[in-house]
N, C-alpha and C positions, 0 to 999 in steps of 0.2 A: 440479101434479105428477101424471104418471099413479098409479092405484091397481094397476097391474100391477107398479110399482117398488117395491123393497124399501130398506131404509136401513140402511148397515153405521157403525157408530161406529169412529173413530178407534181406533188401539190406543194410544197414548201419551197417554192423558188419564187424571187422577186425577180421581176424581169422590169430594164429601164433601158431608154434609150434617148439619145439627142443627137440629131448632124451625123447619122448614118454609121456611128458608131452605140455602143451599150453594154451595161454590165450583168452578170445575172448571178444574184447572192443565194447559195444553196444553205437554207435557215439550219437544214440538220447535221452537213458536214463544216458548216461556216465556211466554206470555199466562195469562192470569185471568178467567177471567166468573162474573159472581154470576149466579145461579139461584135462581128460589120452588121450592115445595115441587112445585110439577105438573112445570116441567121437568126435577126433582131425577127426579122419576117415570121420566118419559120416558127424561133420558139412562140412568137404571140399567137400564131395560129393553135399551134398544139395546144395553149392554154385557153384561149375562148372556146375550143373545142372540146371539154373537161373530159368527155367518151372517148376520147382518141379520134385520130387522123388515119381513114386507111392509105397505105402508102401510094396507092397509084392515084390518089386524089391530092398529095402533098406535089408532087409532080406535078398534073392541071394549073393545080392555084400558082405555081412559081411560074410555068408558063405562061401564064394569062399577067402575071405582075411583073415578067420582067423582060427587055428585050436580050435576043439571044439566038445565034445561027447556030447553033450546035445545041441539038436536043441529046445526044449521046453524050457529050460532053457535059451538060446539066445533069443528065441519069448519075454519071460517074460523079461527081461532084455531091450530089445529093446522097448517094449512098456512102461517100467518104462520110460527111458531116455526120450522118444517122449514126456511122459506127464509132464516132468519135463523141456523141452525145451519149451516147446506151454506155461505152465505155466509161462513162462520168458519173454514169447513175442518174442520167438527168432525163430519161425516156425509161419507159419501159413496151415490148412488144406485146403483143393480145390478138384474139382472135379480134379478126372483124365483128362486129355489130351491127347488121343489116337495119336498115329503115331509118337512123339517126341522120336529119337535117344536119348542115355542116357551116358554120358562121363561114363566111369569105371575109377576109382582112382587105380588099380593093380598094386601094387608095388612088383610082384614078389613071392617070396617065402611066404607059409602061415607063419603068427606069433603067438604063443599062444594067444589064446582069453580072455579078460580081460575085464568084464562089463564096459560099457561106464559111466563113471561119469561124470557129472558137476556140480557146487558149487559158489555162489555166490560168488564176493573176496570181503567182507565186510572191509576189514583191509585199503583200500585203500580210504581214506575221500572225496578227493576231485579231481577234474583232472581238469589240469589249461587249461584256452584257447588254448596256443601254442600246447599242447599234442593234443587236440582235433581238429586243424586246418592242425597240420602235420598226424593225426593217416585218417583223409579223404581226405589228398594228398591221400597218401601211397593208400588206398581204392580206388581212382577215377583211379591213374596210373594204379593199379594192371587191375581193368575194362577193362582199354583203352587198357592194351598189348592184354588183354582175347579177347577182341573183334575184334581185328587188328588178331591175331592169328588164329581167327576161319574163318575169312575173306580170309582166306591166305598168310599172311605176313612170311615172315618165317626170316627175320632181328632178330629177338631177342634169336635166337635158339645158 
């Protein structure tokens, strides 16, 4: 994948995480994919970033957030995951978009670097209306603080 392309995340994805593992509910195929804690990383960046991620800055942020003696070995890594998310329909590519400031997800201390995984959650058959009507509450509220926040609000803090 060229470095000139950026990566916009789905809007109908729920993204949740706890204890370095996480789930991410796709609202329009009802799918499920379990996530570690890197690609927990990754897809929350994509999403605070609503314009896209251009890809040689998704690199930076993972470098700066995790420890790790193989930068070629993160490249390759990082490019698996990309292709295996675009595969799912859960990215899409785009040109870059010059001048857009980019949220950093920096939680502090580096944490050992641990390939980004995701995996279909096949075990789960069916997902009934109510889950899928409350799981895009949950999605529209999360939006509306995001965008009240970025606005200036500063009530929810």
């Amino acid at each position: 994948m060229s470095k000139d392309l950026q990566l916009k995340l789905k809007n109908n994805l729920v993204i949740t995480s706890l204890d370095g593992e996480g789930l991410v509910l796709d609202l329009d195929t009802r799918k499920f994919f379990w996530i570690n804690e890197t690609a927990a990383f990754l897809l929350k960046l994509f999403k605070s970033n609503r314009e896209g991620v251009p890809l040689s800055s998704v690199e930076s942020f993972l470098q700066k957030q995790y420890l790790n003696n193989s930068k070629s070995k993160m490249t390759q890594d990082l490019n698996y995951f990309i292709n295996y998310i675009e595969w799912y329909g859960l990215v899409s590519p785009q040109s870059v978009c010059s001048g857009t400031k980019l949220k950093n997800l920096d939680s502090g201390a580096k944490k050992p670097y641990l390939k980004p995984m995701i995996e279909e959650d096949t075990d789960i058959l069916s997902i009934g209306g109510n889950v899928i009507r409350a799981a895009r509450s949950a999605a529209a509220r999360s939006a509306a603080v995001s965008r009240a926040t970025e606005a200036g609000f500063r009530g929810f803090r």
